[in-house]
N, C-alpha and C positions, 0 to 999 in steps of 0.2 A: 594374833600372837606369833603366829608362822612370818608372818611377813614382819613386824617388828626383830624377831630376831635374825632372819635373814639379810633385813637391810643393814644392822647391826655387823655381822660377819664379813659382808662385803665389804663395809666403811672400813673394819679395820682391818682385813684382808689386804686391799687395795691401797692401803695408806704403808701398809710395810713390804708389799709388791713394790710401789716408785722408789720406797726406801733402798730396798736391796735387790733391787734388779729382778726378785722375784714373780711379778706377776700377777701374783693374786690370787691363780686358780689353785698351786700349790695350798694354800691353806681353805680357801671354799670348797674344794669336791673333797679333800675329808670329814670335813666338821660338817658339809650340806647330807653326807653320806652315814656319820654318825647320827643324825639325826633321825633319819629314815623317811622322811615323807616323804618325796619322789626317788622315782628308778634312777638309773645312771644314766640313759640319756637324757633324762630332763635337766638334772645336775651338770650335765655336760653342754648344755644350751645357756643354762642359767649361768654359771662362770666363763663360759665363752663370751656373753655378750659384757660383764662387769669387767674381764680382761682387758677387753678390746675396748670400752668407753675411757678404762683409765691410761693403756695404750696412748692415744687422742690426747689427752690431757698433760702424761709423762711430757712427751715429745715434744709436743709443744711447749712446754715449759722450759723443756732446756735448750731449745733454738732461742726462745726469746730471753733468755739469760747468757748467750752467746758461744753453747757449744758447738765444736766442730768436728763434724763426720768424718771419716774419713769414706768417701761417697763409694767405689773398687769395692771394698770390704763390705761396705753395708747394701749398695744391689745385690754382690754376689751372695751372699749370707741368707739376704731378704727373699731371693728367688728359690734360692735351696729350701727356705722356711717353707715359701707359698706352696710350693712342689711336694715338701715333706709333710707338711696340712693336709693333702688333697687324700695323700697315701694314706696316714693316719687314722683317718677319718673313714676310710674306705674298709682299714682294718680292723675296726672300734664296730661297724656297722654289721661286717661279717659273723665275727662273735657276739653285739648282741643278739642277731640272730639265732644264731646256733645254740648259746648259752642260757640260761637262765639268770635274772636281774644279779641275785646274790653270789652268782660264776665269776658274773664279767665284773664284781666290784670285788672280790677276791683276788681276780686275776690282776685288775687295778692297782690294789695297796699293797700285793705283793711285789711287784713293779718297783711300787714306786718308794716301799720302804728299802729295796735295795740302790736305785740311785741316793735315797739319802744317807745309807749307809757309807756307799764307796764316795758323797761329796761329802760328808763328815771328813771322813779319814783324809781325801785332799787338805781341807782347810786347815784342820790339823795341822798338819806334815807337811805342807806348801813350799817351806824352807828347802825339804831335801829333796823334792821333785822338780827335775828336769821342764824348765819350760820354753817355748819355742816361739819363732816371727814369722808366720803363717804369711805366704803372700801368691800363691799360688792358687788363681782364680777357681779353678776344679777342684783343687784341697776343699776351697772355703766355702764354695755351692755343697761341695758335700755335705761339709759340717752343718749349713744350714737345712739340707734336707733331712740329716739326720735328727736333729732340734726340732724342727717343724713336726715329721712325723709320729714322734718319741711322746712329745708335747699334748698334741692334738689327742692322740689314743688314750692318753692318761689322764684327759682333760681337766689340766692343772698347770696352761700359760708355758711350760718348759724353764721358767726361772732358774731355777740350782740348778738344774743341772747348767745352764746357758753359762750360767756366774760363771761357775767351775771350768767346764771348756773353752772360755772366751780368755780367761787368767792363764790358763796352760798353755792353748795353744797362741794367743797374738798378747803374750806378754804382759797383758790388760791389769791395771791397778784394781783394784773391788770397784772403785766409782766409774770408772770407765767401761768395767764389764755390767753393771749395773744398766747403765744407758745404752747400750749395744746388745746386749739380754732384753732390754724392753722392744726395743728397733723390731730384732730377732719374731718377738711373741706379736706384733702389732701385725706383721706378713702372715703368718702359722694364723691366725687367729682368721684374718681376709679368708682364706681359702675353707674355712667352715661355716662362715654366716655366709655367703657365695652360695655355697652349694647347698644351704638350707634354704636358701632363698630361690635358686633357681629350679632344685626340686618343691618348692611349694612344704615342704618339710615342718618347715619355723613354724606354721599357722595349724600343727595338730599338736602344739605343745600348749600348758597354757602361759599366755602371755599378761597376764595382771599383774603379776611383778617386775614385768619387767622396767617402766618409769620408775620403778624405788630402785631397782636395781642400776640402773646407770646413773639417777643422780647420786646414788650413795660410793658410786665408783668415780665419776667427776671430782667429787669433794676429797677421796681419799685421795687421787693421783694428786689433785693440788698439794696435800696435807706432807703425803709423802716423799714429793718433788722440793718443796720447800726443805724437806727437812735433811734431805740428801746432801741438798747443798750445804747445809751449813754446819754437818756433822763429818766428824773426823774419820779418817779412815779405820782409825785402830775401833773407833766404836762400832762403825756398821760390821766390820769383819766380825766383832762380839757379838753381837746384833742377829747377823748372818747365822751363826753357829750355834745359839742357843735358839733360835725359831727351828733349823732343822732338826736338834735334837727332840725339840717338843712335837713336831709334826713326823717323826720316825713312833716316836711313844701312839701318838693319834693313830698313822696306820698298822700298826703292831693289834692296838683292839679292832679296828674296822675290820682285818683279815680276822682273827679270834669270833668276832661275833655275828660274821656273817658264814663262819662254818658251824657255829653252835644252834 
């Protein structure tokens, strides 16, 4: 039953992750976390690797449909991510440590209902905020180290927020921060299956989901790359803005019911 619905969440996590630049994990470490059958860092293995399979998938889809990078932007970004992953994850480690499961999933949705509260309010108001053409290689490692690490801790891909700061600061349409949000999440995500694998980490978690889990992430990136292309902008911005509203309501109970 566990693994049915799980594959289930990923498929269509990961299918509205290509869609809107989101990622995927943004909607699996809530809903795997509302759930309750594993801790945070199992949930944080298990959406790291459905991320990262539909990553692979995203990308490739939109090279072979003839997007183009702007290459400056996307190492600088990409390195900041991989850098801002390593950090992330180093910090995610400490507190589980230190915390207890239902701390560090507190500390999690409280996180992460307030970036979706202040990118709500962006997308909203987008009109009346000042946005800017980023070109300054240290600016843009920055940005990405801060996405990378932000990301990885709250193990939920960095999506909205990515969307968000990628539109403000390099002027980015929603479909263009979309594709460069995925880029973003595919580096951040390298730098934690890396280090789960070079600590030997990955093989005390269980792995029996995981072949459902990357083919149900395969088929969503396809699902949700197709469908990018060929939806309007005005819709994914709707799109965008009523998934964050519903996933602010998700972490709203996940902090409520992991203090009660």
């Amino acid at each position: 039953m566990i693994t049915l619905l799980y594959t289930l969440i990923i498929l269509i996590a990961t299918t509205a992750g290509a869609l809107g630049g989101l990622g995927g994990g943004v909607i699996i470490k809530p809903l795997f976390d509302a759930i309750g059958v594993h801790d945070a860092s199992t949930v944080g293995v298990y959406s790291t690797l459905a991320v990262f399979t539909m990553c692979i998938v995203s990308i490739g889809k939109q090279l072979k449909n003839g997007f183009s990078f702007d290459l400056k932007m996307v190492i600088s970004i990409s390195l900041g991510s991989l850098c801002g992953g390593l950090a992330g994850e180093k910090i995610f480690s400490v507190i589980a440590a230190d915390f207890s499961n239902s701390t560090v999933k507190i500390i999690q949705a409280t996180l992460l209902a307030i970036c979706l509260v202040v990118i709500l309010g962006y997308t909203i108001n987008k009109n009346k905020i000042k946005h800017y053409h980023l070109k300054n290689i240290i600016a843009i490692f920055a940005v990405g180290l801060f996405l990378g690490s932000i990301s990885i801790f709250l193990g939920i891909g960095g999506g909205p927020l990515n969307v968000a700061l990628l539109m403000i600061l390099f002027s980015f349409t929603i479909k263009e921060a979309t594709i460069y949000s995925i880029t973003t999440i595919f580096f951040s995500q390298i730098s934690k299956i890396t280090t789960l694998l070079i600590t030997k980490e990955l093989f005390t978690y269980d792995l029996s989901l995981v072949p459902y889990i990357c083919v149900s992430a395969i088929v969503g990136g396809m699902m949700g790359t197709i469908i990018n292309q060929k939806m309007l902008e005005s819709r994914i911005t709707q799109f965008f803005n009523g998934l964050m509203a519903g996933l602010l309501v998700l972490s709203l109970y996940n902090i409520i019911s992991n203090i009660m």
